[in-house]
N, C-alpha and C positions, 0 to 999 in steps of 0.2 A: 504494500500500500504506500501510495507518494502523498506527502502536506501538502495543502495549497495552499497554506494563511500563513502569514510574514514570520511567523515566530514558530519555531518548531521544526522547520523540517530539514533543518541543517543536518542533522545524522543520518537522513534519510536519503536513499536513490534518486535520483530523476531519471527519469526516461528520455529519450531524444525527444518525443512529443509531449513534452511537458507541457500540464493542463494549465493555463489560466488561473495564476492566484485569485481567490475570494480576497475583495477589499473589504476591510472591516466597516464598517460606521466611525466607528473611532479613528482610524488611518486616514481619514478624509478633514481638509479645511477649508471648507464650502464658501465661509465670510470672508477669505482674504480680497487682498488686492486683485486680485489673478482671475476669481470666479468672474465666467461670461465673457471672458479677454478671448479674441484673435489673436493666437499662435500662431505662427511659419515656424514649420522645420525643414530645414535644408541638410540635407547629409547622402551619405551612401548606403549600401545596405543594411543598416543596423534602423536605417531609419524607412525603409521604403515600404509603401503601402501591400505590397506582396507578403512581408514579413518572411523574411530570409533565418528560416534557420528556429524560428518563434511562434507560436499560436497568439500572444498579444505584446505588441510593440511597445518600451517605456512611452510614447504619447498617448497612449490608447489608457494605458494607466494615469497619465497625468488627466487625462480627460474628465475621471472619475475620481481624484484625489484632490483636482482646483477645482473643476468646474472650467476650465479649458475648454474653446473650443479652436482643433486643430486645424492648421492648411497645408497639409502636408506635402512636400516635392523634393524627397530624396530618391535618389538613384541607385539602385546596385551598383557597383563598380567605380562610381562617381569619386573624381579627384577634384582639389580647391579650382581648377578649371572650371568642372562642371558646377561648380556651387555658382560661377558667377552667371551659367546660362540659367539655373535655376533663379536666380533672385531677379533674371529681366524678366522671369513667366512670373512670377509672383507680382512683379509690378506692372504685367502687363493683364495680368487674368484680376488681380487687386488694387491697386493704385494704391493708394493712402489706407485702405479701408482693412487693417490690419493695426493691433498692440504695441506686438512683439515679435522679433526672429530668433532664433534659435541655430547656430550652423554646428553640427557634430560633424567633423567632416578630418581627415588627416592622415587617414594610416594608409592608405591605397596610393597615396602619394610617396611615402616609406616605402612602399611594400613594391613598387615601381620604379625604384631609386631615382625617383627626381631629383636634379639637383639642389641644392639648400639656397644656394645663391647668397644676396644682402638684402635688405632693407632699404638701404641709402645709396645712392650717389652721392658723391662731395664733391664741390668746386670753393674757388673763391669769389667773394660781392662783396663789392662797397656798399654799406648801409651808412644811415646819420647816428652816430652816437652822443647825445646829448650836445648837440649843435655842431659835433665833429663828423667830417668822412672817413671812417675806418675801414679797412679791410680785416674780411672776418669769414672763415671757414662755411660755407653754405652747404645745408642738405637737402636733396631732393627724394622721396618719396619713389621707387624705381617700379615700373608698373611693365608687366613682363605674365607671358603664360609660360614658360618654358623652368621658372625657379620655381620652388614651394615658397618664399617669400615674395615672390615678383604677384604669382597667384595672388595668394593673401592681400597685397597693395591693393589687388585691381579690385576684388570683391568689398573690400570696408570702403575703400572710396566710392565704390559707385553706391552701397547702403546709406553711407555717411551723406550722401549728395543728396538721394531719393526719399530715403525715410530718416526726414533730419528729428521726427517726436514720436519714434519708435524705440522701444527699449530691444537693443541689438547686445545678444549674450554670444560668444567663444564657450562651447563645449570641448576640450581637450578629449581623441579617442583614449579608449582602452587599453589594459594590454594585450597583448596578440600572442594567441597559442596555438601552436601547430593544427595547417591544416591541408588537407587533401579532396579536391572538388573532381577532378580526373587526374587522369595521367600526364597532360600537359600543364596542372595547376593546381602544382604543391607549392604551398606556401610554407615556409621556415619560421618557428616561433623565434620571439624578439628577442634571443640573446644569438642570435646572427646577423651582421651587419646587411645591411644591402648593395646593391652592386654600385651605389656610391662611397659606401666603408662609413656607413652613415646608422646610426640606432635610431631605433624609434624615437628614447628619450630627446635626440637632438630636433626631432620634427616641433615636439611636444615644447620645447623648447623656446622654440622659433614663435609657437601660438602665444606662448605666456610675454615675449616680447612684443608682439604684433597688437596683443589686446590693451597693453600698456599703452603703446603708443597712441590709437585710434580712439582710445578710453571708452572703451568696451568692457564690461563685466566676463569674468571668467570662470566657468566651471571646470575645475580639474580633474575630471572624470579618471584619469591615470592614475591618481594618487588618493582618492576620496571614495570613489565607487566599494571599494573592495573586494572586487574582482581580477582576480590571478590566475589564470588557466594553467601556468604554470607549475601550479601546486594540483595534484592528482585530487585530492581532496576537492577543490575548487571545482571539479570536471561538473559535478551536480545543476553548475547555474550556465552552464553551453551546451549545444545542440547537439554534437556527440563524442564522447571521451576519447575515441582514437581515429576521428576523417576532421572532425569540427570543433576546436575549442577559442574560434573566432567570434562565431557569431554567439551572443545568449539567446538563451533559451528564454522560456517565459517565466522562469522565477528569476533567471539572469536581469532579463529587461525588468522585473518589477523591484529589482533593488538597484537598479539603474533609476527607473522612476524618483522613487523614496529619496534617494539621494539629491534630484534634481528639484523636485519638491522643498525639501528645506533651502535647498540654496534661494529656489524663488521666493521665497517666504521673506526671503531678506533685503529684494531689490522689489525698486518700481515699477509695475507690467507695464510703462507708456507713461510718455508727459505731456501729451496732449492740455493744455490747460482753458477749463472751461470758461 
């Protein structure tokens, strides 16, 4: 027999089709900020409406834990490229008429050895410093699809431009545990570099700077979730212990939920002011 309710079923098996946690009454906070809020989520398979690897997806839980309502346009496969074709359908299928975004998005880029690239270009400009011309180190912003930072530049700036009274959140992925989709697409769990000699950690990285600068709220999902596929023990909350411990499962996504749930509990869903 498998738990379905948040507490309890840690000693216990999960199956590959792991059923759908019961949310409690009590696990739910209906009066926050958040309740009846337009959500976007933009990501790749952990987030796509097909439910890769899951019978319910952490927004499908958030749905019922805020009172969320979801817009969901994540992609299997989908790299910080693809997040920026997703946010022009958001704004083209929504306009204005959305909260908050959500981007979980990062590891497919790792897992593809994109290059890391920079952030910045630097030259030099004269600016007036207090009624002086100075010359002074200048940064530009490098907007590029071909880096994992070039990426990242082009999607916050085009949200930063579009939805300037949207609460825009950086979800950091997962860790990554070995997996086997066919024979042409074994994936190596995250203590193997990629074919740029690049870790995950350093993608994850890259988010935590990027969110900084664009001043964007950041979920660390890497480090907070507490989900390690890398520990056999952990196998319980992914989709299957030796082809899948990429994707979670659906106790995996409901403590992916819980976790992102309190984080929103702490920031503004929108600042729209009336």
């Amino acid at each position: 027999m498998w738990a379905v309710g948040f507490n309890g079923y840690a000693q216990q098996a999960v199956p590959k089709d792991a059923p759908k946690v019961i949310v409690a009454a009590s696990e739910k906070t209906p009066e926050s900020q958040w309740q009846g809020k337009r959500v976007a989520f933009l990501g790749d398979s952990m987030t796509d409406k097909r439910r890769v690897g899951t019978t319910c997806i952490y927004w499908e839980y958030l749905n019922e834990l805020l009172g969320i309502k979801p817009l969901v346009y994540g992609i299997n496969g989908n790299q910080w490229d693809g997040i920026y074709r997703q946010a022009l359908k958001l704004h083209e299928e929504k306009g204005s008429d959305v909260d908050a975004i959500l981007i979980f998005a990062g590891t497919n880029d790792y897992n593809h050895g994109i290059a890391l690239g920079e952030f910045f270009s630097e030259t030099t400009r004269q600016t007036n410093m207090n009624g002086n011309q100075v010359t002074r180190k200048y940064r530009t912003p490098i907007l590029n699809d071909s880096t994992f930072c070039g990426r990242i530049n082009i999607v916050m700036s085009y949200l930063k431009n579009n939805f300037p009274q949207q609460q825009i959140i950086i979800m950091t992925p997962i860790h990554r545990g070995f997996a086997k989709f066919s024979g042409n697409n074994v994936q190596p769990d995250e203590n193997y570099c990629n074919g740029q000699g690049l870790y995950i950690d350093d993608y994850i990285n890259a988010l935590k700077q990027v969110a900084s600068y664009w001043a964007v709220p950041l979920i660390d999902l890497h480090a907070i979730s507490g989900l390690f596929p890398l520990a056999d023990a952990q196998s319980q909350y992914f989709h299957d212990k030796e082809t899948d411990r990429l994707h979670p499962n659906a106790v995996g996504d409901y403590r992916l939920a819980k976790t992102i749930q309190y984080q929103l509990l702490a920031l503004p869903s929108g600042f729209v002011v009336q």
